[in-house]
Structure formats: C-alpha cells, structure tokens
C-alpha positions as CSV (number, residue, x, y, z in Angstrom):
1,X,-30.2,-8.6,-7.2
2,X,-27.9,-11.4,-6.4
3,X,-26.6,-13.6,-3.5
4,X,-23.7,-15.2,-2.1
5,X,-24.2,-18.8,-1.8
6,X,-22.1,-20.6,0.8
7,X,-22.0,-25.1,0.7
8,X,-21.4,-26.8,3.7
9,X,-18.2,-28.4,2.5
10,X,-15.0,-27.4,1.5
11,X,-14.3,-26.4,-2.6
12,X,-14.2,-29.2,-4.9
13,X,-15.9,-31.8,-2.3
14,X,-19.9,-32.4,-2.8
15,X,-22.3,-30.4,-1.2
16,X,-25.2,-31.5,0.7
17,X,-26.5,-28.1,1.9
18,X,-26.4,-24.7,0.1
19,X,-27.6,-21.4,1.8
20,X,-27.6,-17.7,1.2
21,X,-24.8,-16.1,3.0
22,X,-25.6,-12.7,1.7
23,X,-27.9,-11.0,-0.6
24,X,-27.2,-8.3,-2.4
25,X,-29.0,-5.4,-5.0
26,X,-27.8,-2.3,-6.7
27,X,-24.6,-3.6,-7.9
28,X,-21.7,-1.4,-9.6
29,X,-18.7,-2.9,-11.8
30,X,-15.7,-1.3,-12.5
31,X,-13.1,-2.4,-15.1
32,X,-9.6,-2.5,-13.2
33,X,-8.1,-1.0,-16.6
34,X,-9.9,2.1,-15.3
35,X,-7.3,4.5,-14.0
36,X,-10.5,6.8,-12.6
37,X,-12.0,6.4,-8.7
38,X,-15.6,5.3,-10.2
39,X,-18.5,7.7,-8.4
40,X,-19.9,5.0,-6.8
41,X,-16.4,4.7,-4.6
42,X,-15.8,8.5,-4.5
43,X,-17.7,8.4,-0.6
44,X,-15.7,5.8,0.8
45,X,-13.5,7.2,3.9
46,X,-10.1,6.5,5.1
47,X,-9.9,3.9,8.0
48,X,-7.7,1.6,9.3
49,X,-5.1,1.9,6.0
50,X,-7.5,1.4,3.7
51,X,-7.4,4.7,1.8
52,X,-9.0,4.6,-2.2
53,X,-6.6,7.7,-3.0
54,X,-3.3,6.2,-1.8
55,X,-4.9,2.7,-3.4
56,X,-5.6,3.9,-6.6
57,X,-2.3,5.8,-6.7
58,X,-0.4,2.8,-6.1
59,X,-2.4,0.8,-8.9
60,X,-5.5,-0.4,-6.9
61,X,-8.8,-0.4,-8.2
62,X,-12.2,-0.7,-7.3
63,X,-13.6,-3.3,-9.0
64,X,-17.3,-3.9,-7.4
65,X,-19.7,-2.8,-5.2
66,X,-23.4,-3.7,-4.2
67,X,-25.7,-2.9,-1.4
68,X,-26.8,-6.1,1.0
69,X,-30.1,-6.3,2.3
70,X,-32.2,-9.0,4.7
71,X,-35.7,-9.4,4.3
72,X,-38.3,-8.8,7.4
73,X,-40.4,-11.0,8.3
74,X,-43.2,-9.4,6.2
75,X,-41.0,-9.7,3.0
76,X,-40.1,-5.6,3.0
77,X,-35.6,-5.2,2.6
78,X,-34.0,-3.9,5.6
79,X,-30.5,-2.3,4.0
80,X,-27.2,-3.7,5.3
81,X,-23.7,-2.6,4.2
82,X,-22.2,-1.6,1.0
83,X,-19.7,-4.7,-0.1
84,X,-16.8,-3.4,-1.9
85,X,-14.1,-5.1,-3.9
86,X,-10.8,-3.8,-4.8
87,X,-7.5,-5.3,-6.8
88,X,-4.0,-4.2,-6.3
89,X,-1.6,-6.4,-8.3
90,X,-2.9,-10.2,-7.7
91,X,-4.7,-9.5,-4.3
92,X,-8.3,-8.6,-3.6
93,X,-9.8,-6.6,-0.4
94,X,-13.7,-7.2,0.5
95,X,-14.4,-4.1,2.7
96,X,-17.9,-3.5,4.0
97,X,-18.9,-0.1,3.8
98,X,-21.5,1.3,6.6
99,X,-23.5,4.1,5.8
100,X,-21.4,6.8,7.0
101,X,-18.9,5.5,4.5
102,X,-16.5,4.0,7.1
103,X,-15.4,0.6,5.9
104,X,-14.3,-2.6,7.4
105,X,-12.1,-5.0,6.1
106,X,-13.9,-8.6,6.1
107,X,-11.2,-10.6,4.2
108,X,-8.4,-11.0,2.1
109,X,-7.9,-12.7,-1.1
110,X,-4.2,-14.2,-2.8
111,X,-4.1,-14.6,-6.6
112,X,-7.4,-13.0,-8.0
113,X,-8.6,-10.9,-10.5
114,X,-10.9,-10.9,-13.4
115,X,-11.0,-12.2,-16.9
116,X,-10.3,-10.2,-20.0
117,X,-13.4,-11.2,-21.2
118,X,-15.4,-10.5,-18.3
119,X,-13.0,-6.6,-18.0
120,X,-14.1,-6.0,-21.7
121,X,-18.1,-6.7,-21.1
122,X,-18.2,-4.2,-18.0
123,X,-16.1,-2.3,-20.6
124,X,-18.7,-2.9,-23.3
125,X,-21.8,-2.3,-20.5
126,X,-22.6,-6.2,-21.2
127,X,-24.6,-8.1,-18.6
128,X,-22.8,-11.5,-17.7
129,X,-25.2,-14.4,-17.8
C-alpha cells in the first residue's frame, strides 16, 4: 500500500495542506536495465501510440505499476485503474490502465529516471525504506 500525496503549493515553497491524491496497493517494480516486457505489463493493449512492443523495441521500459483503490464509506476498497510508469531515454509516461487493459496517458515527464541504487535494490528484490 502507498499513496500519492499532493501540497497545496508549488515544489520547494512551504506547505500548509497535504492530501492524498491517490492510493495505491499491489505494486510491481521493474529495473529499466531489464531488456524483458515484465508479466505484470504483458496485458497492456495498444492505444493511442502507446504500444509496450514498439516501446520496448526502441529502449522503453516499464518501470512500475500498482493498482489504485478508494475506500467506501464503510471502509471496504473499491479498485480503480492500474498506474503504469515507463522510461524511454530521459522521459517518463504515467498511463492508467483500465481493466480491459486499454490505457490512457495521464502525463508526461522531462528528465527522469531512477537511481542506480534504487535499479540495483529492485535488482537485489530490496524494499526501499
């Protein structure tokens, strides 16, 4: 389990609220060194040009993946959408995947990636802490 937590100010400047923007559960890592489509990304389907075969031909990777949930009213989990991450080069897609396995892009990121360290304990089968 884990959660996206969203301030009401810009990066770097002082918060004064925090809230959960997501939660998630069931997460899957994926070193990008890893030249294999993991299983867990095996389902997703071709839309809109996001293809994981062409991707992962043209040195994307998958690098993470988790299942987001709400909670009812009577504290039971009511499943959302897969949230997947890939890499190509220096850019990152976030893709929500629906059940079907139909995904859709929810943004874009410039200049990321991961650590070596943090590649070499999903390597290793570490847990960050």
């Amino acid at each position: 389990y884990g959660y996206n937590i969203e301030a009401d100010t810009p990066l770097g400047s002082p918060a004064k609220e925090l809230c959960v923007a997501m939660a998630y559960k069931d997460v899957h890592l994926n070193n990008p060194n890893n030249p294999e489509i993991p299983s867990w990304g095996k389902n997703i389907k071709s839309v809109d040009g996001f293809d994981i075969q062409k991707a992962y031909k043209n040195g994307g990777r998958l690098v993470f993946a988790a299942q987001s949930y709400h909670l009812n009213t009577d504290d039971s989990e009511r499943s959302g959408k897969y949230v997947v991450v890939s890499l190509a080069e220096r850019d990152a897609a976030v893709i929500a995947i629906d059940a079907t396995g139909r995904g859709d892009g929810l943004l874009n990121m410039d200049d990321a990636g991961i650590t070596k360290s943090m590649a070499d304990m999903i390597n290793k089968g570490e847990r960050a802490m």
